[in-house]
C-alpha positions as CSV (number, residue, x, y, z in Angstrom):
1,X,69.5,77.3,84.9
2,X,68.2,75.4,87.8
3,X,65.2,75.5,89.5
4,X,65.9,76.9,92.4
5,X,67.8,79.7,90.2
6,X,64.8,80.0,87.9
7,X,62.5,80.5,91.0
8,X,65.0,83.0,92.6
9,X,64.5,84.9,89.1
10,X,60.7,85.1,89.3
11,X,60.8,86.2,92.8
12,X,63.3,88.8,91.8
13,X,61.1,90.0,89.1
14,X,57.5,90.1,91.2
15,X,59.6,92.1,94.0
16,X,60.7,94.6,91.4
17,X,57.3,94.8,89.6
18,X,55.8,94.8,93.5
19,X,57.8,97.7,94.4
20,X,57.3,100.0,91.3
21,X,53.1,99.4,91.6
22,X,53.6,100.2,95.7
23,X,55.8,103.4,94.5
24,X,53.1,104.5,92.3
25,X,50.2,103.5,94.2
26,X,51.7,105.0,97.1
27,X,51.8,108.8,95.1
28,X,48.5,107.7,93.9
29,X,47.0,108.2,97.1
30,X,48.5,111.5,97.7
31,X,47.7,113.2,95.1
32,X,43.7,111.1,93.5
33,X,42.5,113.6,91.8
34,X,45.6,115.8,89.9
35,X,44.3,119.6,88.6
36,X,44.0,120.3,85.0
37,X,47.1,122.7,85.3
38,X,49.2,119.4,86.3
39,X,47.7,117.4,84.0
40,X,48.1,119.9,81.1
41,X,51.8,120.6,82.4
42,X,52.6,116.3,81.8
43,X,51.4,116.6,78.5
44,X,53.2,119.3,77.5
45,X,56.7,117.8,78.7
46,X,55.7,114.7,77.0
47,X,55.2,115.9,73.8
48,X,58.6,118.1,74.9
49,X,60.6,114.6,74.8
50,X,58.8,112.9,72.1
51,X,59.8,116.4,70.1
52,X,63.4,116.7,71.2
53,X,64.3,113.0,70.9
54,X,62.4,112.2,67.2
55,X,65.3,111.3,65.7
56,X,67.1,109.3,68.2
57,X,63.7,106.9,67.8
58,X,64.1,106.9,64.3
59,X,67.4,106.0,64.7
60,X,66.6,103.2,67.3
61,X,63.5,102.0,65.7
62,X,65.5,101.5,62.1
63,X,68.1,99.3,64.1
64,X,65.3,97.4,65.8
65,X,63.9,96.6,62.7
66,X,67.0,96.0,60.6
67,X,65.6,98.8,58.7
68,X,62.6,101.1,58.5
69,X,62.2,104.5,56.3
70,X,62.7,107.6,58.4
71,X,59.5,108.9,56.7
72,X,57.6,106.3,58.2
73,X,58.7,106.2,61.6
74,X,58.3,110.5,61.5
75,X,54.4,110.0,60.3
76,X,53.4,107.1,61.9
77,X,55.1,107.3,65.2
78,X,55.8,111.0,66.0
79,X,53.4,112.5,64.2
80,X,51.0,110.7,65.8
81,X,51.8,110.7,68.8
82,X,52.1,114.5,68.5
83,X,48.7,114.9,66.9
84,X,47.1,112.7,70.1
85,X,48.9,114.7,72.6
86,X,47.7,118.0,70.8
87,X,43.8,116.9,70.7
88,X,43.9,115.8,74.7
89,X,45.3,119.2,75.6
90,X,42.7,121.1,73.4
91,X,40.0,119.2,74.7
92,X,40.9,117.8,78.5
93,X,39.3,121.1,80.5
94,X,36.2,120.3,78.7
95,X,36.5,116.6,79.3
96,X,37.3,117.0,83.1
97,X,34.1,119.1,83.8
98,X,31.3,117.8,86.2
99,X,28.8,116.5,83.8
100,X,25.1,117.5,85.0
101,X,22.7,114.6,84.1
102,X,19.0,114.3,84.5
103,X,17.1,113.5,87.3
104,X,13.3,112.3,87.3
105,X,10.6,114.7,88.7
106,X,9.8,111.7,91.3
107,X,13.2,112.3,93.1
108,X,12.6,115.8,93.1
109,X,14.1,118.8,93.9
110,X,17.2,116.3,93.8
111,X,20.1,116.7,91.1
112,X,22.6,114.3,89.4
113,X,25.8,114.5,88.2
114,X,28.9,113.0,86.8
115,X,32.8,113.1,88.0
116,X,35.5,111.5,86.0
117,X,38.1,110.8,88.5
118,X,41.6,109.3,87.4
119,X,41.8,104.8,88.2
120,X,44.9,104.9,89.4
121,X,47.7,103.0,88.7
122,X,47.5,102.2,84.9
123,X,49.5,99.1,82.9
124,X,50.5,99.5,79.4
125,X,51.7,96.6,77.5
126,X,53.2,97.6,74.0
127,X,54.0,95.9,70.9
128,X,57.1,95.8,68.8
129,X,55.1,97.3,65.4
130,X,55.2,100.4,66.6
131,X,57.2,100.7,69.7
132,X,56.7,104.4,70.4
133,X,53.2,105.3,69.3
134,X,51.8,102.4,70.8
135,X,53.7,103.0,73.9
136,X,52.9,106.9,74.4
137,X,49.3,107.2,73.0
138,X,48.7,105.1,75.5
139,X,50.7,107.1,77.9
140,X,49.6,110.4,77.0
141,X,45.8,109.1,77.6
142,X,46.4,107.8,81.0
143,X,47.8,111.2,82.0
144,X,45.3,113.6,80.7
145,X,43.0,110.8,83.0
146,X,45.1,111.6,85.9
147,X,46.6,108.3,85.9
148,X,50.2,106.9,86.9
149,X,51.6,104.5,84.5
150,X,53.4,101.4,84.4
151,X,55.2,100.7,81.1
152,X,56.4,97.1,79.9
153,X,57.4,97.6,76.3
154,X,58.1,94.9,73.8
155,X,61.0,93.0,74.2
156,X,61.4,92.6,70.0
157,X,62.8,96.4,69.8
158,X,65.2,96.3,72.7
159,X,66.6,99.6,71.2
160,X,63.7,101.6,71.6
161,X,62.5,99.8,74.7
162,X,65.9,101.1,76.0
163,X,65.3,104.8,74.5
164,X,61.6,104.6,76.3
165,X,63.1,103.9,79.6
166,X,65.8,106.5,79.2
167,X,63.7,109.4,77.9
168,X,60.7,108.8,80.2
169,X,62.5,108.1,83.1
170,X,64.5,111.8,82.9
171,X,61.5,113.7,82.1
172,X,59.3,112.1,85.1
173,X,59.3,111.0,87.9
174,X,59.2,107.1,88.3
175,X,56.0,107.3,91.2
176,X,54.5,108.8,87.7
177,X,55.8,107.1,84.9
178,X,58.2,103.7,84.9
179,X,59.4,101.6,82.6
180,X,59.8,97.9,83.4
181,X,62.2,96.5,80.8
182,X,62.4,92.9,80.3
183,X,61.7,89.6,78.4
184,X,58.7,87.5,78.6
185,X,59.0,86.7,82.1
186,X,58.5,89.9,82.6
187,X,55.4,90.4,80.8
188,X,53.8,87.1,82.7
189,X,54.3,88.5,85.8
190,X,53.1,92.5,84.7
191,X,49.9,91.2,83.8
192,X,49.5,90.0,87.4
193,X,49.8,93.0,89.0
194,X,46.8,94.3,91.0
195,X,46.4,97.5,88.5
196,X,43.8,99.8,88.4
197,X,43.8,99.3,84.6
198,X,45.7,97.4,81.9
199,X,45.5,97.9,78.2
200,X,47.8,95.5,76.1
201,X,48.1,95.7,72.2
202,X,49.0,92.8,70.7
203,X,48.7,89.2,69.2
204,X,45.3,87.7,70.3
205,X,47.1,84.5,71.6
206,X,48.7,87.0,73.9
207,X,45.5,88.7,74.7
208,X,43.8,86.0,76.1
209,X,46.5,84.9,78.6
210,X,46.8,88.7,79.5
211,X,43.0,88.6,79.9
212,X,42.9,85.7,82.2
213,X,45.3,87.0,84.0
214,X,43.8,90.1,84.9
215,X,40.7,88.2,85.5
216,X,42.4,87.1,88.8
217,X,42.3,90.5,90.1
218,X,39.3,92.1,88.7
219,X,41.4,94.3,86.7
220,X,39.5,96.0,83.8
221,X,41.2,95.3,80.5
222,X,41.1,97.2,77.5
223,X,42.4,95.0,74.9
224,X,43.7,96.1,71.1
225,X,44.4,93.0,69.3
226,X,44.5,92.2,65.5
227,X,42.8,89.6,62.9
228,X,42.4,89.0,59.6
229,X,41.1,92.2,57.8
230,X,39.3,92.2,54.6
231,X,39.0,94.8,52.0
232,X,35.8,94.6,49.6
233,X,36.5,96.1,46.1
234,X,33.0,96.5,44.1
235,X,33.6,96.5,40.3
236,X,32.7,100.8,40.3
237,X,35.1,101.5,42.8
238,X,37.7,104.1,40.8
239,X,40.2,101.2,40.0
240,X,43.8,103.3,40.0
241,X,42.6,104.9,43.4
242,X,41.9,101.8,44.9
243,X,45.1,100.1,44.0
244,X,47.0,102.8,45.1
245,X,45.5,103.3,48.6
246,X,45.8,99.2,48.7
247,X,49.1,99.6,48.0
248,X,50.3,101.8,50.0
249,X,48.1,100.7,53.1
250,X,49.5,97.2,53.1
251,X,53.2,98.0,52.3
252,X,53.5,100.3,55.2
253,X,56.1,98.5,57.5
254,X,56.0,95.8,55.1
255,X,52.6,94.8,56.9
256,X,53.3,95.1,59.8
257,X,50.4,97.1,61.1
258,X,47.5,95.9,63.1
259,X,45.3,97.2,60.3
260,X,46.8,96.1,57.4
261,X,44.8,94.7,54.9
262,X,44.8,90.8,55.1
263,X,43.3,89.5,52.6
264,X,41.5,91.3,49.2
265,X,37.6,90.2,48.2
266,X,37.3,91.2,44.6
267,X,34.9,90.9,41.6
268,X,35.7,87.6,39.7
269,X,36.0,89.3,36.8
270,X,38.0,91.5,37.9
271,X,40.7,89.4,39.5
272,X,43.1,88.8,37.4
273,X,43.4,93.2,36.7
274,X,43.4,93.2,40.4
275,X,46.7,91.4,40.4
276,X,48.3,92.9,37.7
277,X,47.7,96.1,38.9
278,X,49.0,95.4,42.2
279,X,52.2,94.1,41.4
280,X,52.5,97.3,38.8
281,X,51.7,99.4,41.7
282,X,54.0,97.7,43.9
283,X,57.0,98.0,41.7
284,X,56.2,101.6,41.3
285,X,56.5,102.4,44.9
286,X,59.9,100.3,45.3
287,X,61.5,99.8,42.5
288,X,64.3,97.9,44.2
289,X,64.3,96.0,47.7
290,X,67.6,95.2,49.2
291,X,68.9,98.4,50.2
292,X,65.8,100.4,49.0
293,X,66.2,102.2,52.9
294,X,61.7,103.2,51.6
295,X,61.4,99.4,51.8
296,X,61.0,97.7,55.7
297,X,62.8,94.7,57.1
298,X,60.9,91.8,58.8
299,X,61.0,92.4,62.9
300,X,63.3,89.4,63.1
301,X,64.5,85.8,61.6
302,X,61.6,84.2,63.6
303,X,58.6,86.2,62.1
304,X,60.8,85.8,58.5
305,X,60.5,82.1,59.0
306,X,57.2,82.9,59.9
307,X,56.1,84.4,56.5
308,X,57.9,82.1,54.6
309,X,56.1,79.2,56.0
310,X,52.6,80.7,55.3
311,X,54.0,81.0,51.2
312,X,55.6,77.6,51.1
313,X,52.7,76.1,52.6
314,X,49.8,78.1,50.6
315,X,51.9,76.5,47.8
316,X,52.2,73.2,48.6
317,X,48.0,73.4,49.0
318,X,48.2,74.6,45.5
319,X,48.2,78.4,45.7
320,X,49.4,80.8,42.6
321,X,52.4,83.0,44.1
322,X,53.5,85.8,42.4
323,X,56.5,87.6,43.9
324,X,56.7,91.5,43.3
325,X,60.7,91.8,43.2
326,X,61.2,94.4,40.3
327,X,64.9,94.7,39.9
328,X,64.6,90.5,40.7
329,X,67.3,90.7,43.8
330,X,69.0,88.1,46.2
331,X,67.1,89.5,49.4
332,X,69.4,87.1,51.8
333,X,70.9,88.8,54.8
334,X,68.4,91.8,54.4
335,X,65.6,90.6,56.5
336,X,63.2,91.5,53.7
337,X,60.9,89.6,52.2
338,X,59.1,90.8,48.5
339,X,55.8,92.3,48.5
340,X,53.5,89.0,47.5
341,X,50.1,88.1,45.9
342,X,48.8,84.8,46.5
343,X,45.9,83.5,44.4
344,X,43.5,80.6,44.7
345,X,43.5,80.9,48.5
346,X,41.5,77.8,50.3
347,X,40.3,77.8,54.3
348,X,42.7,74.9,54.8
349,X,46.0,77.1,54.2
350,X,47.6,78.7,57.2
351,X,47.7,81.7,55.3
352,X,44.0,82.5,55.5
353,X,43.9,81.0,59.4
354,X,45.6,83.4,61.3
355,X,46.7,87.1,60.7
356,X,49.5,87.9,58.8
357,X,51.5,90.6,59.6
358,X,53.7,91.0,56.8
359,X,53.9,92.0,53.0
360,X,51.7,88.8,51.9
361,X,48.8,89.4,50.3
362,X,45.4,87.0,49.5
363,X,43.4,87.4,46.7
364,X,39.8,86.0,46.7
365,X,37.1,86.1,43.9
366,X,33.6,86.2,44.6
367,X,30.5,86.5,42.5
368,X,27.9,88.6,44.4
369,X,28.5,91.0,46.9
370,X,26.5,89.5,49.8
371,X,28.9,86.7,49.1
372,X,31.5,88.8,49.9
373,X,29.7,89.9,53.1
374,X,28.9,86.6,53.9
375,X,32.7,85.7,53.7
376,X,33.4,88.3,56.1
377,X,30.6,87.4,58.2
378,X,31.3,83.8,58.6
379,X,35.1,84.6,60.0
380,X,36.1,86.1,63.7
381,X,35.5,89.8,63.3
382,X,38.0,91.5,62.3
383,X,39.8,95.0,63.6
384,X,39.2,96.8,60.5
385,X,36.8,96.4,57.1
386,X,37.9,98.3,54.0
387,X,35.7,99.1,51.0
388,X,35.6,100.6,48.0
389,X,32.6,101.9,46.1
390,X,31.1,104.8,45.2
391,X,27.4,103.9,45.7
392,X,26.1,105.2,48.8
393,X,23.3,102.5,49.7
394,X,26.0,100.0,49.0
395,X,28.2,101.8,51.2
396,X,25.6,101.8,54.3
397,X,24.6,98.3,53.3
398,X,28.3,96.8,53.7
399,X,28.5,98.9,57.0
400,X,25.4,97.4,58.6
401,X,25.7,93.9,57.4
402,X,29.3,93.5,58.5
403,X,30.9,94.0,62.3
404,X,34.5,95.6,62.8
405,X,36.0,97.5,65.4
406,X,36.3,100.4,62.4
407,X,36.0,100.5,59.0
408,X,37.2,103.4,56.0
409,X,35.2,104.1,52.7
410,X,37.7,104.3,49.6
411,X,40.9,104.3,51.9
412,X,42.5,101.8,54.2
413,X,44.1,102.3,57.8
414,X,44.0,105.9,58.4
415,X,40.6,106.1,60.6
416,X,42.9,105.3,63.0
417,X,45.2,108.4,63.0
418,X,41.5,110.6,63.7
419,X,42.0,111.4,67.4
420,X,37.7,112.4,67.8
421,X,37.7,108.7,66.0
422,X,37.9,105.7,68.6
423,X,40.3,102.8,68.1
424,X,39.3,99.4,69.0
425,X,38.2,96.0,68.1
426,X,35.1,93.6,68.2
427,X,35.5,90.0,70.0
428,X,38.5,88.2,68.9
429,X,40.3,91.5,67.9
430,X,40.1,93.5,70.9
431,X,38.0,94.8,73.9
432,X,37.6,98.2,75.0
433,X,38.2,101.2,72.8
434,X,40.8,104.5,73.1
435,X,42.2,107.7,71.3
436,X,40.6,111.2,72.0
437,X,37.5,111.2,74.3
438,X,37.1,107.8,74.3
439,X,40.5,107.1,75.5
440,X,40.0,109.6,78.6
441,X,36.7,107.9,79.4
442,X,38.4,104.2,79.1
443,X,41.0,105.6,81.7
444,X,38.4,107.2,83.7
445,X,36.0,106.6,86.4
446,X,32.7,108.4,86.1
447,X,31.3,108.7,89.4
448,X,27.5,109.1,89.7
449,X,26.8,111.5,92.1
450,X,23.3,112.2,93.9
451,X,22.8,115.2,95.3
452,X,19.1,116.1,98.0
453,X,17.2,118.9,98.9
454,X,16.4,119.0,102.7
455,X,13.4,118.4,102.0
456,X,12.0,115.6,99.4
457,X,9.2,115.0,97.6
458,X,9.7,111.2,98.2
459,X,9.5,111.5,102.0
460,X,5.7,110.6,101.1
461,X,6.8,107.1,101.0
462,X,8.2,107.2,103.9
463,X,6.4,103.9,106.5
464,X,4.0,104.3,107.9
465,X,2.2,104.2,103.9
466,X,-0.9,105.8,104.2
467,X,-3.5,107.1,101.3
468,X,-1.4,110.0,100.5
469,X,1.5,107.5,98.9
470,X,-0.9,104.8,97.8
471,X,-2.9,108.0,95.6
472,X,0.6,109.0,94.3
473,X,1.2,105.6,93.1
474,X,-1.2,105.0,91.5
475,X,-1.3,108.2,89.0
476,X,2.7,107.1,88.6
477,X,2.3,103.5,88.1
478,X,-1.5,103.3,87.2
């Protein structure tokens, strides 16, 4: 392509993103603040075509993927999404009601309050990982706000992009919801826009450029991003529990999953049983890979190359590798890649550097456990913390020495399916927070509001100042 074709392209691509924020802004400003009746009604159709088209996204997700269980894309997609969109109708009349706050006796007989009006135009950016949760949480939590939404969904899972822009864009009108298909060009320029709001989920790399590109335009960012994180296993944590819930936490979409666990800190001792029980576990829960339809394919050949690379080269630095491939199959042409354990782990390989995002597992032994919080401690901080114990003072010790946007006791992952729970990260994996009330405040405005008497106690101070305000003063202020 030329360059005079590549900068018709771009132009194309602003006009069209242009014209969809103008659309919505324009709809915006005729209807600012929309009644809890219309937002309530949104919500319900939404969860109407989430509901009516749950297997055509299962469907479309699998092909994205190459192949992902039905179960999985049900629980952690639908049902999800379902549960969010439940918990913002039950509470949003609550949420939406002036807030009274307190006003000091100096500014009397004055009174204060709160408004939570609606930003405006929102922008979603979604990931691939979960292309329909991570696209309509979002969504639903900009309309219970009273916001209109722009959508750019991930590019990686064309399919379910498609099915997005389809489903949405029959249900609602586009000066309310649209969906802006389109490659990385696309992205670029939707990051640009002069929003109201953006929230992107995604790599931190990403994040950043998305950041500095809102900067621009003093768009306020909410930012869901990733890193590396840890689980701490104490030597009393109940050991077949804790494999299990390891397990079955980190195998989820082979990995793929912003809160995957990335990398295991376990008792020396105990390292080596650890393993074993791992790869026991492992097998257990897919017996065979290949056309095990239970067991998810790698997004695509890039992010396969990807994984591989981290194994080859934790290898070449002198890693152990153990492969869990139980019925020991050729898993060419699948897009799958074993579940994996990788032992004697060292800062210098790639795969402790960056986060993973796939079934690849570190293992690393320490020998006290304010080692092990010092390891965390001395990395960026990460989205999520996992431990297991069953002493409480450990517990709360763990949970104030260590920072993460959340953290579960004796589980992994799931504090992020609690809708009254709020989802984000710390520094280098994320900005902002969402999900249930904290979602509608992110997505809010709340207006202070000052209301006076016609008369004021504070007319006192009014110029000329005389002994009467220099008295009052004085028993205020001393």
């Amino acid at each position: 392509m030329s360059v005079a074709e590549l900068d018709h392209a771009r132009a194309s691509v602003h006009e069209r993103l242009q014209a969809a924020l103008a659309q919505q802004r324009s709809a915006f400003r005729s209807n600012p603040n929309p009644s809890y009746a219309q937002r309530k009604q949104w919500l319900k159709t939404l969860r109407r075509v989430v509901l009516d088209n749950k297997h055509r996204f299962v469907e479309a997700i699998s092909a994205d993927f190459g192949n992902r269980a039905e179960i999985e894309t049900l629980g952690a997609e639908v049902l999800v999404i379902d549960g969010s969109i439940k918990y913002l109708l039950h509470h949003l009349k609550e949420w939406m009601a002036v807030e009274p706050r307190h006003i000091s006796m100096t500014f009397a007989p004055a009174r204060g309050e709160v408004r939570y009006q609606p930003k405006g135009v929102v922008g979603v950016i979604s990931p691939w990982n979960y292309p329909a949760q991570l696209a309509l949480v979002p969504i639903a939590t900009a309309l219970a706000a009273g916001n209109r939404v722009l959508l750019k969904p991930s590019e990686l899972t064309p399919k379910t992009s498609a099915l997005l822009e389809e489903v949405l864009h029959a249900a609602f009108p586009r000066d309310l919801i649209q969906v802006l298909n389109g490659g990385v060009d696309v992205g670029s320029a939707f990051s640009s826009l002069k929003l109201d709001h953006l929230l992107y989920t995604g790599s931190t790399a990403v994040g950043r450029l998305v950041m500095k590109a809102a900067a621009d335009n003093l768009v306020p960012v909410t930012l869901e991003l990733g890193g590396k994180s840890p689980v701490i296993i104490h030597s009393d944590a109940p050991f077949k529990m804790t494999l299990e819930r390891i397990a079955w936490g980190k195998l989820l979409n082979a990995g793929q999953t912003c809160v995957a666990a990335d990398y295991i800190l376990v008792p020396r001792a105990m390292e080596q049983r650890l393993v074993d029980g791992l790869a026991a576990k492992f097998a257990e829960f897919y017996p065979t890979l290949a056309k095990n339809d239970d067991y998810t394919s790698i997004i695509n050949d890039r992010h396969h190359a990807r994984l591989t690379a981290l194994v080859e080269d934790a290898r070449s630095k002198g890693a152990t590798i153990r492969e869990v491939n139980p019925a020991s199959e050729d898993l060419g042409g699948t897009g799958k890649i074993a579940p994996t354990l990788v032992q004697g782990v060292t800062d210098e390989m790639a795969i402790m550097q960056d986060e993973i995002f796939g079934p690849l597992l570190p293992i690393v032994p320490y020998d006290t456990l304010d080692q092990a919080i010092d390891y965390v401690n001395d990395r960026p901080r990460p989205l999520a913390l996992y431990y297991f114990d069953t002493n409480q003072g450990r517990i709360d010790r763990v949970l104030s020495a260590t920072h993460s946007g959340g953290a579960c006791i004796n589980e992994v992952a799931l504090h992020v399916g609690q809708d009254d729970l709020p989802f984000g990260g710390i520094g280098p994996s994320g900005l902002g927070a969402y999900h249930g009330r904290e979602g509608f405040l992110t997505l809010s405005h709340a207006k202070s509001v000052f209301h006076q008497r016609r008369v004021r106690f504070n007319q006192l101070f009014n110029p000329p100042y005389g002994k009467a305000a220099d008295t009052i003063l004085k028993l205020l202020v001393g």
